[in-house]
N, C-alpha and C positions, 0 to 999 in steps of 0.2 A: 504493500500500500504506500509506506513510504518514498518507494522505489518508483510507482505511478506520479507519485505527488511532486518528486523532484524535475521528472520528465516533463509534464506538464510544465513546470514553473520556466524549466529550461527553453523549451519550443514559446513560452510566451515572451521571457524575456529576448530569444531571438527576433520574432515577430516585432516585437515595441521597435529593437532596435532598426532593423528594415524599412519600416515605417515614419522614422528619425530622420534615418537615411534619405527616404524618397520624400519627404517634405524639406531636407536641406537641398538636395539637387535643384525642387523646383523653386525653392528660393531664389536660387543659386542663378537659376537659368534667369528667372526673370528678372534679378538685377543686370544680370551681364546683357540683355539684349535692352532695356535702357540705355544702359552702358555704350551699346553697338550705333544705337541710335543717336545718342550726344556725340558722340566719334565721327557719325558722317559729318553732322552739320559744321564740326569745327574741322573737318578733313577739305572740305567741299567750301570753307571758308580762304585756308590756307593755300588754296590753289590743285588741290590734291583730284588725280581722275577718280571720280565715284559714282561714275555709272551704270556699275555692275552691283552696287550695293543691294537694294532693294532684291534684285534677282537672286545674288546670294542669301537673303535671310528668307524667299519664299523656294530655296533650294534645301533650306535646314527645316520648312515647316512641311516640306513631302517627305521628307526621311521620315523627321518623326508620324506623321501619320501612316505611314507604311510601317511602322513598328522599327523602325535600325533606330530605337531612342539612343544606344551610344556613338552611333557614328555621327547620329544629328546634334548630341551635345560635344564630341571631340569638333564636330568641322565648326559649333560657334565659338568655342572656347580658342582655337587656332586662329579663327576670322579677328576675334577680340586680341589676341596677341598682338598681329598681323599691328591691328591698324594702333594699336595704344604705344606701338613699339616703329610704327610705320615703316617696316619693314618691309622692303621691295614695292613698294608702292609707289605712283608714278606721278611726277606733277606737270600737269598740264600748261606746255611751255610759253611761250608771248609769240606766234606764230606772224611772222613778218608778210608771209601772201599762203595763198590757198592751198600750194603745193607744199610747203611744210607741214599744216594741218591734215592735207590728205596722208602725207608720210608719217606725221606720226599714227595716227588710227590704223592705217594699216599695219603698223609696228606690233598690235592689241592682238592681232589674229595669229591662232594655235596653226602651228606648219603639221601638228600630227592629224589636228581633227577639222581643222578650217573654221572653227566657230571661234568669234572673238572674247572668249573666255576659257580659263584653262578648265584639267579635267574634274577640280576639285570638289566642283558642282553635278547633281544632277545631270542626266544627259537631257529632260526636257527644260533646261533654260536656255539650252544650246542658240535656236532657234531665235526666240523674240532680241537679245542682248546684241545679237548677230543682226537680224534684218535692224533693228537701231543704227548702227554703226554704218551699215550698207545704205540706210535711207539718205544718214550725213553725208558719207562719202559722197554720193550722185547728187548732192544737194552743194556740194560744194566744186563739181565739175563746170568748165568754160571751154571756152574755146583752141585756149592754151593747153588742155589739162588731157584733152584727149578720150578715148572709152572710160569706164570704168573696169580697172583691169584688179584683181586680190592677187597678193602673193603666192595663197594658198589656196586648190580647190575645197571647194563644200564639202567635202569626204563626207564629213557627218551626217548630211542626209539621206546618206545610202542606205541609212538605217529605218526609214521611214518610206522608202522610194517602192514600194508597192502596197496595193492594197488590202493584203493584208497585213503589213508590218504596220501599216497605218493606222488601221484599224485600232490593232491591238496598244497601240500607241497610246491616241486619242480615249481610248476605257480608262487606260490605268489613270492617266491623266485630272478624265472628268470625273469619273466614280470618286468619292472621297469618304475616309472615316471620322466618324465624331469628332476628331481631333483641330483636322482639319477645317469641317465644317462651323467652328468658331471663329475659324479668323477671318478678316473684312474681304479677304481678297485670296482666291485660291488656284493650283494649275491649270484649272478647264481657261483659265485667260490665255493661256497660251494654246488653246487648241481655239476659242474663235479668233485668235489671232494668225496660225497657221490657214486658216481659211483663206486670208489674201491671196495662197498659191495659186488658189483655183481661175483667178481674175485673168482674163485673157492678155492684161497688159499689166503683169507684175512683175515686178522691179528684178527679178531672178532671172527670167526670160529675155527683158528689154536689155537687160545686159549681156548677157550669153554666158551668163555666171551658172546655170542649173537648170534641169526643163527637166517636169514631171509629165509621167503619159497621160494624156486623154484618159484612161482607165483612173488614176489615181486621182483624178477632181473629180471624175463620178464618184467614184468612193467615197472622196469626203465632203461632195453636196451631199448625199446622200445619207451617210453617218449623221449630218449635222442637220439633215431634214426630220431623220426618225429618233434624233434627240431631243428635240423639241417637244415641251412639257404640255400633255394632253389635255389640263387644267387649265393653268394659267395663260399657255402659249408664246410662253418665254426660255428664253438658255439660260441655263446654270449649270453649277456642277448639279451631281447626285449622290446622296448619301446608299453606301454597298450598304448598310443595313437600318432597315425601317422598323 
């Protein structure tokens, strides 16, 4: 009896402690992404490139709702180093004419995966951080300046280049868990933002940067016809469990 009554006491006071534990982490967490948050504003003050931020702290809110809770609190607590320590970080120089601004943003782009952020993110933020970069670029093209030409092909979106890789893409993306469904803002943005592909004169095309088939805009009109909420008649994400 004794012998029940110690095990018991033991299994509880492990449990308390665990419990300790997961209410410091999320202390922990939520201080440090205030934290991430004060950092940009005075990063983005100092002259500092940060406009990858945002995409990185909704690259750490798909982890954690996909359940990788350590990988999502290792990659904020790294981010938080990163910039308290501003370490390898870049600052956005006084750019004398158009051709230095174009050099440097193209300086931004990954020679392994073509998307203008490295791999340390998600592989759906690849995509919106990227067409950004590529909108400025061609927004900052003259007559001097020539095509729009990248260093580096779009490799990346080979990963996505039929329709069913699409598909399955665009699920993980929209479907979302409880978790994620609390925050203001979630990945299915980035799946109606992929929709611009389908546009007969979109920016990938018009430059000769990337051309998806005919089959694959059918796909994702199509994906994003029989997404649409039978209720209301609007796009969101979807919560996988109701």
């Amino acid at each position: 009896m004794k012998h029940k009554k110690k095990n018991i006491i033991a299994v509880s006071s492990l449990l308390a402690v665990f419990v300790a534990f997961g209410v410091f982490i999320v202390f922990q967490q939520k201080t440090q992404v205030k934290e991430l948050f004060k950092l940009n504003k005075q990063l983005q003050k100092e002259g500092y490139y940060m406009a990858d931020f945002e995409f990185r702290m909704l690259g750490a809110a798909y982890l954690l709702d996909k359940g990788e809770y350590s990988k999502s609190i290792n990659t904020l607590s790294e981010y938080h180093n990163k910039l308290k320590n501003r370490d390898g970080l870049l600052k956005i120089p006084a750019f004398n004419n158009k051709q230095e601004e174009i050099v440097f943003f193209l300086s931004l782009q990954n020679p392994k995966t073509g998307a203008f952020i490295d791999e340390s993110v998600p592989y759906c933020i690849y995509w919106e951080i990227s067409q950004n970069i590529i909108n400025h670029l061609e927004s900052l093209l003259d007559s001097t300046s020539g095509p729009l030409n990248l260093k580096y092909p779009l490799t990346f979106l080979d990963d996505i280049n039929t329709p069913e890789k699409l598909k399955a893409f665009l699920n993980d993306i929209s479907y979302v868990g409880w978790i994620a469904s609390k925050f203001p803002q979630t990945t299915f943005h980035f799946a109606r933002n992929i929709l611009d592909c389908t546009n007969q004169d979109n920016i990938l095309e018009r430059n000769n940067l990337y051309r998806f088939s005919p089959e694959w805009k059918y796909a994702m009109l199509t994906w994003m016809y029989d997404f649409q909420d039978s209720i209301t008649g609007m796009w969101g994400q979807k919560q996988k469990y109701r």
